[in-house]
C-alpha positions in Angstrom: -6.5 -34.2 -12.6 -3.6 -36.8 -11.9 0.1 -36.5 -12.3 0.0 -38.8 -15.9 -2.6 -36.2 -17.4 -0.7 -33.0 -15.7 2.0 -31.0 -17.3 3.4 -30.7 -13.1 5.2 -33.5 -13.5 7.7 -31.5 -15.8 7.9 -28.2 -13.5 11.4 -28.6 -11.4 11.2 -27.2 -8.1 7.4 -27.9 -7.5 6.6 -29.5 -3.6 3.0 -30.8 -3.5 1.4 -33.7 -1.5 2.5 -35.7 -4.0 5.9 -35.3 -4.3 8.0 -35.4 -1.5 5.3 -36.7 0.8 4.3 -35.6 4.1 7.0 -36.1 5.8 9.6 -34.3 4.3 7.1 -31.2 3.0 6.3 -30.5 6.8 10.2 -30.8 7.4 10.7 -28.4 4.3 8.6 -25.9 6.2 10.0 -26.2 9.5 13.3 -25.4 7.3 11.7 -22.5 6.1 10.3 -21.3 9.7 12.9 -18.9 11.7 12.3 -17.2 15.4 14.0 -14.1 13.4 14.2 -12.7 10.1 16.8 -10.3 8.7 14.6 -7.0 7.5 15.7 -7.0 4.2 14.5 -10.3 3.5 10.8 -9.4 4.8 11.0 -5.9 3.3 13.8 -5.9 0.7 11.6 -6.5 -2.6 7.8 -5.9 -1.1 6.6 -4.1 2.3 3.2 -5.1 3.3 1.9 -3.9 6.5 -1.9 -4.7 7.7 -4.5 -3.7 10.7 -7.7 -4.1 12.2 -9.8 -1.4 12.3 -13.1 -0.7 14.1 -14.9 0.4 11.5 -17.5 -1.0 8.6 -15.5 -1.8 5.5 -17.5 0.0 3.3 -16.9 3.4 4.6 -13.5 2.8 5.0 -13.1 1.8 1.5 -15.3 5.2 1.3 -12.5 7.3 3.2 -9.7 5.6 1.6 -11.3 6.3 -1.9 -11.5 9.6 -1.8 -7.5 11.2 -2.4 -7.5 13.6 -0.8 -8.0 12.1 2.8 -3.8 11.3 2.4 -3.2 14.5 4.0 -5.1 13.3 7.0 -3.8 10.2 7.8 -0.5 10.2 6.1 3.0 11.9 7.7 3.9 14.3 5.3 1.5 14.6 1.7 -0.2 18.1 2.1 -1.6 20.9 0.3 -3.2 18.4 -3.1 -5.4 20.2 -5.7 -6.3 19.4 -8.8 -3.4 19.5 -11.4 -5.6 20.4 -14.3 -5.6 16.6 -15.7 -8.9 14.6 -14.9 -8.5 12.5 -11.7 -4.7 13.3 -11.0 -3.7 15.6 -8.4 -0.7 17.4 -7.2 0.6 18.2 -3.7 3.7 18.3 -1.5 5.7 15.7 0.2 7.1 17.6 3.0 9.6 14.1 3.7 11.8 16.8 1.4 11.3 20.9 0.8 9.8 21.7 -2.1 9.4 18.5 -3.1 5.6 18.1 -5.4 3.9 14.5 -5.4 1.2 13.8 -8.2 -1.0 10.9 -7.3 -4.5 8.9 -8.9 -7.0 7.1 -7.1 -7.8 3.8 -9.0 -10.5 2.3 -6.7 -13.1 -0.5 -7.2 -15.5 -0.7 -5.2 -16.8 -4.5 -5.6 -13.4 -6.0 -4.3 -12.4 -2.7 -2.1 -9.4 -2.1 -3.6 -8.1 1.2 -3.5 -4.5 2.0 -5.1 -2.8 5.1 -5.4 -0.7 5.6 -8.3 2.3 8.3 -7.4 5.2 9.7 -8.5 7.7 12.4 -7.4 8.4 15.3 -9.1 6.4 14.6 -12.7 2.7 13.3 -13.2 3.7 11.6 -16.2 4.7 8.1 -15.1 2.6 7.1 -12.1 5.3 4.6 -10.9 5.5 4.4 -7.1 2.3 2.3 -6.6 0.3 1.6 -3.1 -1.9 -1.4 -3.1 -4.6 -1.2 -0.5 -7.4 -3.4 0.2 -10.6 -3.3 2.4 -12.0 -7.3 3.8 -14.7 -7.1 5.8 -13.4 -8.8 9.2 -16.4 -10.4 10.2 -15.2 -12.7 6.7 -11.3 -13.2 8.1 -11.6 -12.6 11.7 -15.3 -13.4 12.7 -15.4 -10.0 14.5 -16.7 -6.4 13.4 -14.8 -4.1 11.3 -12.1 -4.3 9.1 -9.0 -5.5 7.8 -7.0 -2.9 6.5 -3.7 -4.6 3.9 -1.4 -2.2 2.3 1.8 -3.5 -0.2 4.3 -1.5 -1.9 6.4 -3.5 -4.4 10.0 -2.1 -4.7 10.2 -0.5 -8.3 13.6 -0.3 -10.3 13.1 3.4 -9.9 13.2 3.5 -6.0 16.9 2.9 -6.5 17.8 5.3 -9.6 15.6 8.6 -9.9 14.5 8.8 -13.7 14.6 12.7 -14.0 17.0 14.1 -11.7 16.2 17.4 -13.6 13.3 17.6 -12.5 14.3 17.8 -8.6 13.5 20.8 -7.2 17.6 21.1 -5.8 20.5 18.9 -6.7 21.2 17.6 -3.2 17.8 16.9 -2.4 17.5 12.9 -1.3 16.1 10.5 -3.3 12.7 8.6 -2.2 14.2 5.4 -2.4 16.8 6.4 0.3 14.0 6.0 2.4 12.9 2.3 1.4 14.1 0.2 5.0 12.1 2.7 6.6 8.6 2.4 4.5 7.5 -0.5 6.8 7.8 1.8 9.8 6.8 5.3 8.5 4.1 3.1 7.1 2.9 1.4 10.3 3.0 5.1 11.5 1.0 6.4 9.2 -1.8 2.9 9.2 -1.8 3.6 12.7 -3.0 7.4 11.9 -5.7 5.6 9.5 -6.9 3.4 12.2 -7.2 6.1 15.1 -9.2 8.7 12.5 -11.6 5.5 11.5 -12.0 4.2 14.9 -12.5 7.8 16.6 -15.1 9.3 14.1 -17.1 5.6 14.0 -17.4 5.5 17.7 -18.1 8.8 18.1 -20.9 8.9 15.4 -19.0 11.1 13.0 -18.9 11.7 9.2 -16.3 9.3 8.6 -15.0 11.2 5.0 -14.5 15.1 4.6 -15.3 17.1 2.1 -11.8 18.1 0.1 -10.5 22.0 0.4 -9.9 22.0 -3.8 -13.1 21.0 -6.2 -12.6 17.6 -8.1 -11.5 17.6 -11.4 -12.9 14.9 -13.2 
């Protein structure tokens, strides 16, 4: 392909090899390339946190998979059972009292993905979405284990709850208040994923357990 038979030419904004050159690409960059960076321009729109973990990808893709390992290695979802829907369950978020989370496992298990489709207080719109992914690290980091990525993209709903009727109390907080503190309580809670991995794979453990509440499928 070359710039005559390309529609590039006609895209504003684009910098390729081509362009600017070199020179003043590499300087762009440098532009671009700060010793600090104000948190809500890392973590305003999207929070992406990531780990290594000492343990085969495949089972933890396995572990992840499986819903209702959240209430080991997250802070606060507890108590999930099956909410009478095929594959969607229902627990607590004890961030706030009496305070239900509905959640769906959508997992595939040639590309390791594994995302959990959530919502507050209703099961009917599965909005609050966490994108996880399993690489094998000898592919990324030439060493055993895995890499461990998890995203969250920041949905118009963090900032506006759509059925504030359905909170369980009127002056109950909002999930969104919490948003410049997912990448922390997330690092927190990655950092409980990758001591239950490490410990059960060292030790020669079952890596998954078997859930309290029977599937519903």
């Amino acid at each position: 392909m070359n710039e005559e038979s390309s529609t590039l030419a006609d895209i504003p904004g684009l910098m390729r090899i081509e362009n600017p050159g070199k020179e003043e690409l590499t300087a762009h960059c440098m532009e671009l390339t700060h010793a600090v960076y104000p948190h809500h321009q890392v973590y305003g729109q999207f929070c992406t946190i990531h780990a290594h973990v000492d343990c085969p990808p495949e089972q933890a893709y396995d572990y992840l998979r499986q819903g209702h390992h959240l209430e080991e290695w997250t802070c606060s979802l507890r108590d999930f059972a099956p909410s009478g829907t095929p594959g969607l369950w229902v627990g607590y978020d004890r961030l706030e009292d009496d305070t239900r989370i509905y959640c769906k496992v959508v997992a595939d298990p040639e590309a390791m993905t594994v995302d959990y489709h959530c919502s507050w207080d209703q099961g009917e719109k599965l909005w609050m979405i966490y994108l996880m992914r399993v690489v094998p690290a000898p592919l990324v980091l030439d060493k055993p284990g895995s890499v461990i990525t998890w995203t969250n993209c920041r949905h118009p709903y963090y900032d506006a709850n759509p059925h504030p009727d359905m909170a369980p109390r009127s002056d109950r907080p909002w999930v969104g208040d919490f948003w410049d503190l997912f990448y922390a309580g997330h690092t927190v809670e990655m950092n409980n994923l990758k001591a239950i991995l490490e410990h059960r794979h060292r030790n020669g453990l079952p890596i998954s357990m078997a859930p309290a509440q029977a599937v519903a499928r």
